[in-house]
C-alpha positions as a printed Julia matrix, in Angstrom:
401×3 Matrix{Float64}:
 224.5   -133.36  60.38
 222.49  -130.92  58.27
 223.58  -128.0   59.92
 226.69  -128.66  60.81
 228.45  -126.59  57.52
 227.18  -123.71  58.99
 229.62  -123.89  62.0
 232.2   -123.66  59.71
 233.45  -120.23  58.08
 235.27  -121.28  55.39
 232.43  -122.14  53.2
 230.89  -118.89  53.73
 233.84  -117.23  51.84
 233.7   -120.33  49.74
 229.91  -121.51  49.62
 230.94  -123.65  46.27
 233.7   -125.37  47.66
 233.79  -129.39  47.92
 236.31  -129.88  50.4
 237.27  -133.66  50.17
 241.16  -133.37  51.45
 239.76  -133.67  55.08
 243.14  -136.93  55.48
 245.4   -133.66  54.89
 243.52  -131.29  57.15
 239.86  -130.52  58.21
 238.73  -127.31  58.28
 238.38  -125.05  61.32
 235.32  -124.97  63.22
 233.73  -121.07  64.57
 234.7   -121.65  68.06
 238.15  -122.12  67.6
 238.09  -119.06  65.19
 236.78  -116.88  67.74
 238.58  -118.16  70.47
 242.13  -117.29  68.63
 240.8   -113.97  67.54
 239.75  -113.15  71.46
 243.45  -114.43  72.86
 245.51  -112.72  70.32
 243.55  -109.05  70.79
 242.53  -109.28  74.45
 244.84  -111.92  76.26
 248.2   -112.69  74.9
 250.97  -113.67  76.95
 253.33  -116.58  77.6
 253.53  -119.06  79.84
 254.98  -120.25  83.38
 257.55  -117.65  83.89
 255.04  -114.3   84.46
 253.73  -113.58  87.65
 251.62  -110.85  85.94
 247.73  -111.31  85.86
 247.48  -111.77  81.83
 250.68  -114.58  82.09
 248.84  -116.49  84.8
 245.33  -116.69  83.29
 247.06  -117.63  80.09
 249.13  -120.46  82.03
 245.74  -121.71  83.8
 244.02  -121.53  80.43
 246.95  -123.57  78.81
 246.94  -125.94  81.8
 243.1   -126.86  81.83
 243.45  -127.76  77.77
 246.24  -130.03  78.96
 243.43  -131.43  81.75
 241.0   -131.71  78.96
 243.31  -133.53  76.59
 243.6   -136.07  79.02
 239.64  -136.26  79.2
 239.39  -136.45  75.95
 241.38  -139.39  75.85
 240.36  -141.08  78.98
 242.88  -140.27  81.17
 242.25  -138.58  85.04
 246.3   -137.44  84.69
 246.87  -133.85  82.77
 250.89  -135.09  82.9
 250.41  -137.92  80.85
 249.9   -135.09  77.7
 253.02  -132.79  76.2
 252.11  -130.8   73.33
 254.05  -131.09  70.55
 253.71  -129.37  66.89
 251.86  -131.62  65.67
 251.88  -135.85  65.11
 255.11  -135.76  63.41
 256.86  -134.22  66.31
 255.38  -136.12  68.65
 256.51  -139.66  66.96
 260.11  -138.36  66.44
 259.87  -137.2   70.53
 259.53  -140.44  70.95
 261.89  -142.08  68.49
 265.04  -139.91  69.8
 264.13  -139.03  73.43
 262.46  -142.46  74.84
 263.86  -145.78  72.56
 267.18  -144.71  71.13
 268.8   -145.03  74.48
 267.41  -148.4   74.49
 268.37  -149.74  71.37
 271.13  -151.73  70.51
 272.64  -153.66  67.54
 270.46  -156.51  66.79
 267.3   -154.96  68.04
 264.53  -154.37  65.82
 261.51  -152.19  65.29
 258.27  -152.61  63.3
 256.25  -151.13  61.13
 253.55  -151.47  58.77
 253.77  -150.96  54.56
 250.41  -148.31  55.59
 252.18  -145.82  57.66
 252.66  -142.41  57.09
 256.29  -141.2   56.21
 256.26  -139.72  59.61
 255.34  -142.82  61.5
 258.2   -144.77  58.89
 261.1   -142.43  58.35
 262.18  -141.6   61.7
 262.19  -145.46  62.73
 264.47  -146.05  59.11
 266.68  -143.65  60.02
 266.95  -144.99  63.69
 267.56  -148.11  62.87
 270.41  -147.39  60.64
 272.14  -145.13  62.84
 271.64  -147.54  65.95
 272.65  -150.91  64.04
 269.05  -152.5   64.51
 266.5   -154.0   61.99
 263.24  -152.29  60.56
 261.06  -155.07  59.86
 258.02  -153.75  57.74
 254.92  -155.35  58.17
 252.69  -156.29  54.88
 249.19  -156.13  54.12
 246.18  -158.36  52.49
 245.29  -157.74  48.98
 242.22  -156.46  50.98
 244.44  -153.34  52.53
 244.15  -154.86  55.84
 247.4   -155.66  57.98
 248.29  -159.57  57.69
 247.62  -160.08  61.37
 249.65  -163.62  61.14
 252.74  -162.39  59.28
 252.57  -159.48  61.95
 252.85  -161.74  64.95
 255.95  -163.11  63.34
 257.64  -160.09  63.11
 257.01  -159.15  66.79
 259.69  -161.28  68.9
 261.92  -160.62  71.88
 264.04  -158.14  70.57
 261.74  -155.95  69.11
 262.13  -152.42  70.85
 258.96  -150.69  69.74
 255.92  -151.42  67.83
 254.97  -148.12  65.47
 251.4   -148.41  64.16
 248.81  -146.34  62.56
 245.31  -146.1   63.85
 243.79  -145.63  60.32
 246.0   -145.36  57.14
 245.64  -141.95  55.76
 245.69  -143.78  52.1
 243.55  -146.84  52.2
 241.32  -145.8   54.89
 242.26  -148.38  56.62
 240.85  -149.13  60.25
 243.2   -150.94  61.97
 242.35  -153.95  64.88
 244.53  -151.63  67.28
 243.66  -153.64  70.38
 244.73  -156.85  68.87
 248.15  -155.2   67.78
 248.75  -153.87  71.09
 248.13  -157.38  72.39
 250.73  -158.82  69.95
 253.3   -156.27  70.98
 252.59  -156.59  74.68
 252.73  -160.04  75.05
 256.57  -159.98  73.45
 257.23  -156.96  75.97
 257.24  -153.86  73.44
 255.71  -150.7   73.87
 253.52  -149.44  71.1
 253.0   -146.04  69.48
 250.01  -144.99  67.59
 249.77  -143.2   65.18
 246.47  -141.61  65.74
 245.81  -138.75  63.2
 243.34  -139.8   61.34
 241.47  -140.97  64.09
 241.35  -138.39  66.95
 238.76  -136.49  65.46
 236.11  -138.6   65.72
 237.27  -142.57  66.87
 237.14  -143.8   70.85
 240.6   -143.2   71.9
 240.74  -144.27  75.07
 243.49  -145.06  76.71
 242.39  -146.74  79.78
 240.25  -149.8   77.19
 243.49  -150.2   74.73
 246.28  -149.12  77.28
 248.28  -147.18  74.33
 251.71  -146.71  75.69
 252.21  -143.69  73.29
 249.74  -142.05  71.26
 250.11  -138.71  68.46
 247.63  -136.62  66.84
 247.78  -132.51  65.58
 244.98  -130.36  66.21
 244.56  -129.44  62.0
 242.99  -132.52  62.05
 240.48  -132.39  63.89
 238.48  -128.89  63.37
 241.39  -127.07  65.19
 244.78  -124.75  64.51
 247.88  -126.01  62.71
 251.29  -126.04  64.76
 250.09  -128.13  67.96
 249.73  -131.67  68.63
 249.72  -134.03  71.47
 251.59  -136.83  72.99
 250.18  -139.19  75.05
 252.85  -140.82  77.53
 251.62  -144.13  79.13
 252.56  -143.48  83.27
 254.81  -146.56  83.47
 257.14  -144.61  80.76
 256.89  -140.85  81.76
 259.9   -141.06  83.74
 261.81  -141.82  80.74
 261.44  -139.09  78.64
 264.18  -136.93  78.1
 264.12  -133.24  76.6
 264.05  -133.27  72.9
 264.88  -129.28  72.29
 267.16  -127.77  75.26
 266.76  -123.98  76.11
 264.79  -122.32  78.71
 261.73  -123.57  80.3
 262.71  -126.94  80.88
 265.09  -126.41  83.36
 265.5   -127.3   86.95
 269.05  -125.38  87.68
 272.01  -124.87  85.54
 275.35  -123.49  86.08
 278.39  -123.43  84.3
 278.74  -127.65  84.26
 275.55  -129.23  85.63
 272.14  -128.72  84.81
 269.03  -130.68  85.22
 265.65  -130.53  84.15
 262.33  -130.82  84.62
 260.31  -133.98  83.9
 257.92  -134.81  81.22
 255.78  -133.33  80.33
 257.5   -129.94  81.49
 260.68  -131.15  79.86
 259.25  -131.17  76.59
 258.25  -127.37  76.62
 261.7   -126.02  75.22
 261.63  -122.13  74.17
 257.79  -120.16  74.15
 255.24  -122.95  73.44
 252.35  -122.33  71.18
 249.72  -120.99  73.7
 247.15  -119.6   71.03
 247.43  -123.34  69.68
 246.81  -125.0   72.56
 243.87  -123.01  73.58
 242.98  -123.7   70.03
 243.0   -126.99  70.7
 240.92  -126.96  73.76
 238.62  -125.34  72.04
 238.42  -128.12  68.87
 237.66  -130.8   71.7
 235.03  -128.88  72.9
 233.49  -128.91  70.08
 234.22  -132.32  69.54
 232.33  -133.26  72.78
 228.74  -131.44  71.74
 228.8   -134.08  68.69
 227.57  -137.11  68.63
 230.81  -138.8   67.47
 229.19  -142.15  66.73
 226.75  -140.55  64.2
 229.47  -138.73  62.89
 231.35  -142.27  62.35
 228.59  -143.25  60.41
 227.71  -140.23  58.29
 231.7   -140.61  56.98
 231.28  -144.21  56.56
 228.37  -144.1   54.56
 229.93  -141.56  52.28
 232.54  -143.23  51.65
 231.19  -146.73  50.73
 228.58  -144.6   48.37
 231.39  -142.89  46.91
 233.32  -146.25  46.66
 230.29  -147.82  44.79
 230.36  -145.21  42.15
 233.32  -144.81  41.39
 233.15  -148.82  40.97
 230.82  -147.96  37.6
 232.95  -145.74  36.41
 235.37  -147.76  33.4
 238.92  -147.57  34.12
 238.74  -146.5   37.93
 240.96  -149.01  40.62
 240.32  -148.49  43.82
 243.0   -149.19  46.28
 242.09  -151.95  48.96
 238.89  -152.9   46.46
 235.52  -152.56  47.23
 234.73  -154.58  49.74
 237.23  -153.6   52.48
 235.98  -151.68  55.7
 237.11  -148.35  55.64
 236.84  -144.85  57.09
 236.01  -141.74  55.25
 239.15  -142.4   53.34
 238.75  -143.5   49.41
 242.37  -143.68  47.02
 241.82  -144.66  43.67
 243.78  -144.39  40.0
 241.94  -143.33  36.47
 243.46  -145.48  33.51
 245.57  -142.83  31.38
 244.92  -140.07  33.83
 247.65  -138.98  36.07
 246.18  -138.11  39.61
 247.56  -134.5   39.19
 245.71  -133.68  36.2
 242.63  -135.17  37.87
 243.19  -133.14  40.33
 243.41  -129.89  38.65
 240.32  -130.8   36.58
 238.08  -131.44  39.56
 239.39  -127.94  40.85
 237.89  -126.11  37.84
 234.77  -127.75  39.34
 235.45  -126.25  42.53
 236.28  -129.79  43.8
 239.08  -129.84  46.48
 240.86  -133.46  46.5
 244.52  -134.84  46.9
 246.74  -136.52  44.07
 250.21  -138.06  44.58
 251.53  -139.86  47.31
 250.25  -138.78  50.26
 253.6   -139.48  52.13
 253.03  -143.08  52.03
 255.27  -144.24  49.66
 255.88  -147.27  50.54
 252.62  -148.79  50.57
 252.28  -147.0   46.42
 255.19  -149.18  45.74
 253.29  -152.52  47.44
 250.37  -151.6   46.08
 252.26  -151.07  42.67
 250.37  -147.77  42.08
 252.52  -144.74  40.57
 250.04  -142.85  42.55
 246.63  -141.94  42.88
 243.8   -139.68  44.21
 242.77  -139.26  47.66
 239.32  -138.21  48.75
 238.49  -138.06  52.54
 235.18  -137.05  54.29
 234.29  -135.41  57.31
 231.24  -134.38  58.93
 230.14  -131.21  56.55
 230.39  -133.33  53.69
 226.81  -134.44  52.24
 225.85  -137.02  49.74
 225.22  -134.65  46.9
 228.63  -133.61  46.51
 229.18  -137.39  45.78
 227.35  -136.91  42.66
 229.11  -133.89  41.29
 232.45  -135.54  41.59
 231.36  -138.3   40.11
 230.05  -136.05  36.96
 233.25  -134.38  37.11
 235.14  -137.33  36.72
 232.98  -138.63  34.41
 233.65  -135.0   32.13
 237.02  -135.52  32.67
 237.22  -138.93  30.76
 234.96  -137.72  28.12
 237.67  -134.69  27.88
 240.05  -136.4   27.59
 239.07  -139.1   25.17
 238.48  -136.6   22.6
């Protein structure tokens, strides 16, 4: 863990910087770097339509990282994964080309108060278009989900079951595999929301038998503008297109045309091939680590960071201090808005998030305007710990003047 900074360049342009926005997105590891630089001068081309040699070593390169995906999630079938732009794409794929054509008035769909507005907006606005019920699940004064009120949500006519892995707020790691159960046992598939936990958590989809799963590459040490969705086998058949236009298609003429099916039929227009590869290049990266030492290194920052900020007067910290959590920490500063913490902490060279990190809804449950969000990753160290906390600590003097 000491040396892993070094693998990434931005903090030799930046050798000051505190980068604790890692929720929002981690920064890019060397390989990837290098590997985009190489494509773009030496090997660009699209994808599945060139018979030319530079076309068809780009569509085998974009192929494999499809393979790998699905080995990186536990999965021996590449056509279980369609890449997407990211996690938001990838949940609204689902939303309008798997359960709207199953939906009808009466039906229902749940939540939970944590998610992200992507994993909550596209459901609300499905649910009002198709007649159906968004039932929103709550949470324990602790930040966890009320496992009990949950189950009573979850009946015969709910439709689909749209969870987060870990909220990108609270930190939040959720009992996924008991959630699944829930779901199952009342017949509805699941998505998950996986985002925050790609980078580093056991995925696997064979253990937890996911029957959709999202997560974008920024995330975890890779490119913006890709992402992956995982399609459980029993549902791959039916997936529609989202996008129409070429590369999708089976024939067309003048009245008919039919297409391709997923994952195929999700790769509308020229994909992002430098993303993908990208990508590939992230997870292997992500497969020299040992991810449970990384899991720990977070964890332990974050419960040290939670235990100072506890001493510091006028400091809440959402979800308290006892909760488990990831590298995630949200708190509020009595008198302080978030945004002028923010910009304080930056003249400190301090990089954190303040507002509402698209999770509105759980602000308003938690019955916090908003706050600030810091979230560690693997070149983090403890030191930088203590500098925030002096920085804070400036900041109330500051401003108590």
């Amino acid at each position: 863990m000491k040396n892993i900074k070094d693998r990434f360049p931005i903090f030799k342009s930046h050798p000051d910087l505190i980068y604790l926005d890692n929720a929002a997105t981690t920064q890019r590891v060397d390989k990837v770097d290098d590997l985009l630089d190489e494509f773009n001068r030496k090997d660009n081309a699209t994808i599945h339509r060139g018979v030319y040699e530079l076309s068809a070593k780009a569509t085998a390169r974009y192929e494999q990282v499809r393979s790998k995906v699905a080995g990186f999630l536990g999965s021996d079938n590449p056509n279980t994964i369609a890449f997407t732009k990211g996690t938001t794409e990838s949940i609204n794929v689902v939303a309008h080309s798997f359960i709207k054509k199953r939906l009808r008035a009466g039906d229902n769909i749940v939540v939970t108060v944590m998610e992200h507005h992507a994993n909550f907006v596209p459901w609300q606005a499905l649910c009002k278009e198709m007649g159906c019920e968004l039932r929103v699940a709550s949470l324990t004064p602790e930040g966890s989900i009320d496992t009990l009120a949950f189950e009573r949500l979850v009946d015969k006519k709910t439709k689909m079951v749209a969870i987060t892995h870990i909220s990108n707020v609270l930190g939040t790691i959720n009992p996924i595999e008991q959630l699944i159960e829930t779901a199952h046992a009342q017949g509805a598939p699941v998505l998950v929301d996986a985002a925050q936990g790609a980078a580093l958590y056991d995925l696997d989809v064979t253990k937890l038998n996911y029957d959709f799963l999202a997560f974008s590459a920024h995330k975890l040490f890779g490119p913006f503008g890709v992402g992956i969705l995982y399609v459980n086998p029993e549902y791959m058949g039916d997936m529609q297109p989202y996008t129409l236009g070429g590369g999708i298609i089976q024939s067309v003429s003048a009245n008919e045309v039919t297409f391709q099916s997923y994952p195929f039929n999700l790769d509308a227009g020229t994909p992002n091939v430098s993303g993908v590869l990208g990508l590939g290049a992230a997870i292997d990266f992500l497969n020299e680590l040992n991810r449970a030492e990384c899991i720990s290194h977070t964890h332990e920052l974050a419960n040290r960071c939670v235990v100072e900020l506890a001493r510091v007067k006028g400091i809440r910290i959402l979800g308290g201090t006892q909760m488990q959590r990831s590298g995630i920490v949200s708190f509020a500063l009595e008198n302080i808005h978030p945004h002028d913490v923010s910009s304080y902490l930056n003249g400190d060279g301090i990089a954190v998030r303040a507002g509402l990190h698209c999770a509105q809804p759980l602000h308003y449950f938690m019955k916090e305007p908003s706050t600030i969000r810091i979230s560690f990753s693997i070149y983090n160290a403890d030191n930088e710990i203590d500098i925030l906390i002096d920085s804070i600590k400036s900041l109330k003097k500051f401003w108590e003047q």
